[in-house]
N, C-alpha and C positions, 0 to 999 in steps of 0.2 A: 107659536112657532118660533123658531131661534132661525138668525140670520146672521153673515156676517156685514158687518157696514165700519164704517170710519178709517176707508180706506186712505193713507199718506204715499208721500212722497209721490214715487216715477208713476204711480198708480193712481195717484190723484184726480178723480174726473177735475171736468176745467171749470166746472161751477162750485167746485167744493174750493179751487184751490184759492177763487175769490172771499172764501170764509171769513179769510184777515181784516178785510176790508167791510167785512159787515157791521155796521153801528150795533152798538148793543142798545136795545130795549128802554127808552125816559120811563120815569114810574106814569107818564099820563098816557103811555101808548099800554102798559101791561095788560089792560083791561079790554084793551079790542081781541076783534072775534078771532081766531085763531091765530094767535099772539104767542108764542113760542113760552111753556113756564116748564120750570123744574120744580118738579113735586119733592123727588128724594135728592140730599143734597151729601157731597161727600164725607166720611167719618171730621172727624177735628183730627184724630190721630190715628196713624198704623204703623204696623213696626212688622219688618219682614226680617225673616232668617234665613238659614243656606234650605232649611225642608220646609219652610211655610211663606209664602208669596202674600202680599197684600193683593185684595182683590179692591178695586177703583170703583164704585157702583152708586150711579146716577139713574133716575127715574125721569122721565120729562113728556108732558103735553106737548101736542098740537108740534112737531119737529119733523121737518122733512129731510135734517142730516145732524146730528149728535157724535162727539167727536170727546178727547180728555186730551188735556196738555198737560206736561208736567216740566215744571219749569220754565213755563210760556212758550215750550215747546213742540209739536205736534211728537207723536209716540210714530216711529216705524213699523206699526202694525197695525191689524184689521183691532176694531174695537165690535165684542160681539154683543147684539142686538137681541134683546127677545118682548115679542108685544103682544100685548096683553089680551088674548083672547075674547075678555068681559067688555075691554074698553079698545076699540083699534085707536083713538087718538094717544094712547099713550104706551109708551118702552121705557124697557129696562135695558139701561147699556153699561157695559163694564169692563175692564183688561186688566189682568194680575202683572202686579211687577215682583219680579225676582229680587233676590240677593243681589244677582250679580247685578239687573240694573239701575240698583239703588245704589252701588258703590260705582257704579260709570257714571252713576247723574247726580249724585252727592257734588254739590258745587264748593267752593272753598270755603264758605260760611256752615259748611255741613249741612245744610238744608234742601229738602227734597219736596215741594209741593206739588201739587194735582187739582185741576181744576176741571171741571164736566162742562161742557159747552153743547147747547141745544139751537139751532135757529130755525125760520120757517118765513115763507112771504107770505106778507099782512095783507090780504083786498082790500081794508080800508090806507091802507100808507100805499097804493096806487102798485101793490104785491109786489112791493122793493122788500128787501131780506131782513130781517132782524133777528138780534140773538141773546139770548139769556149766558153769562158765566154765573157758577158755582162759587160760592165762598172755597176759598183751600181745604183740601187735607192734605198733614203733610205726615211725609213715608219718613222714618227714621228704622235705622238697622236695630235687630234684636241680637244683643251678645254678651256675654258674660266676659267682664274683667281677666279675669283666672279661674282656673279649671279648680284651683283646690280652695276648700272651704276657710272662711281666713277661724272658723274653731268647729270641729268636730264636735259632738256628744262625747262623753268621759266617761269609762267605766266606772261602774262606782256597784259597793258591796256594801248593803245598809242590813238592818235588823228592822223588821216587821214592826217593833215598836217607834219607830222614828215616825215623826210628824207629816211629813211631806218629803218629794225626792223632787229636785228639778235639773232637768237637761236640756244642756244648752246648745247652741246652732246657730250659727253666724254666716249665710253664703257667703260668694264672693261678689264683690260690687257688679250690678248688670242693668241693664238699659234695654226694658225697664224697669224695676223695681223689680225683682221676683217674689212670686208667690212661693210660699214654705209648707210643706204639711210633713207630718208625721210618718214613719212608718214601724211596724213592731213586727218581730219574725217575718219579714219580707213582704208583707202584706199593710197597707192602708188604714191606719189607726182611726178607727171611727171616733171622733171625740164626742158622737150627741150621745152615744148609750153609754158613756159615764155618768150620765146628769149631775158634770160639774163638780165629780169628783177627778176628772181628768182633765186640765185646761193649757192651752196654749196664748201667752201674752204677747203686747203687741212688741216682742222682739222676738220673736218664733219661739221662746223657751218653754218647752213642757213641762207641766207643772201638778203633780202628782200627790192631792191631797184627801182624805187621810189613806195610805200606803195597804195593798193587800199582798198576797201572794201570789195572785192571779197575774198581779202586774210583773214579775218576772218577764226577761226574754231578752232580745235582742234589738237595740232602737239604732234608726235613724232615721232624717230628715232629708228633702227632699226639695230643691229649688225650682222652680220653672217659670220660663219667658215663651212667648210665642215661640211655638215651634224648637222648644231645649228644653232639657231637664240635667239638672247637674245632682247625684247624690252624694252626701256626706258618709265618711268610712261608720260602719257600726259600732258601738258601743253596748255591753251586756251590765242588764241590770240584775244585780244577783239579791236575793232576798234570804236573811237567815231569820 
């Protein structure tokens, strides 16, 4: 069943808002009997765009209140809960951060971490509170540089006898890294059913060895970061 929990601020019950003040976990306490652990621990990296949100998502044992800070700050909203039907001791809890609240919480070093916090009272520590943190993940913005590709595909008009045709494709710089692929007559250039007569190197350039007439058409390439795709103008390869 899904639930909402990780209520902040003015809504704060008054035993959550003691959270701050909960020791976290020595390695000699982790092992008593309902000792608060985090099974699933946050990505190392997420990158959000204006149409794809990073979603936060921690798993945790044995927690009577599960919470995410990001930036060692508690988040202004419900963190939602769902648990696990097989096992009641353990939930999955998680909250999407936007765009926009990656560029409010971008701090001047441009860094955005998230941290999953799990606590619970221990019966053998006399059921005083203790709490597990999360290693980081941390959110960084998905965005391309510039909108135009810094090289296009180039026409080009070869003769059936030529050796090989290669075309080239350069995005433009983006964070992170974009993926490239091909496309021919507007559709999705399958490279495995060329077997390797059709290849793409590690600078996105297609590479067209040895040359038929089937390969005729129209090319271009194709960038994408979470949540963007940027495509390059086409280029037609003509075959005489």
């Amino acid at each position: 069943t899904s639930q909402a929990a990780g209520q902040f601020c003015n809504n704060t019950p008054v035993e959550v808002a003691a959270g701050n003040q909960v020791p976290e976990l020595s390695d000699s306490e982790k092992h008593l009997p309902l000792a608060p652990r985090l099974i699933q621990q946050p990505k190392s990296d997420y990158y959000v765009s204006p149409k794809s949100p990073a979603v936060i998502e921690c798993v945790a044992d044995h927690s009577s209140y599960v919470t995410i800070h990001c930036n060692g700050q508690a988040l202004n909203r419900r963190v939602d809960v769902v648990t696990d039907h097989e096992r009641a001791e353990r939930q999955r809890f998680s909250v999407p951060i936007d765009f926009e609240d990656a560029q409010r919480w971008l701090g001047a070093d441009r860094r955005l971490f998230c941290n999953c916090e799990a606590w619970n009272s221990v019966p053998e520590l006399n059921n005083t509170h203790r709490k597990v943190v999360s290693s980081p993940g941390y959110v960084r913005l998905a965005y391309f540089e510039s909108q135009r590709f810094q090289f296009d595909p180039v026409p080009q008009n070869v003769s059936i006898e030529a050796n090989n045709v290669m075309l080239s494709c350069t995005p433009p710089v983006a964070h992170p890294k974009p993926k490239v692929h091909w496309m021919k007559d507007g559709q999705p250039l399958d490279i495995a059913r060329y077997n390797d007569r059709v290849t793409v190197d590690h600078q996105a350039q297609l590479i067209i060895r040895p040359l038929m007439l089937e390969d005729r058409g129209n090319y271009s390439c194709v960038a994408q970061i979470p949540g963007q795709s940027l495509a390059s103008k086409t280029a037609q390869l003509a075959i005489y």
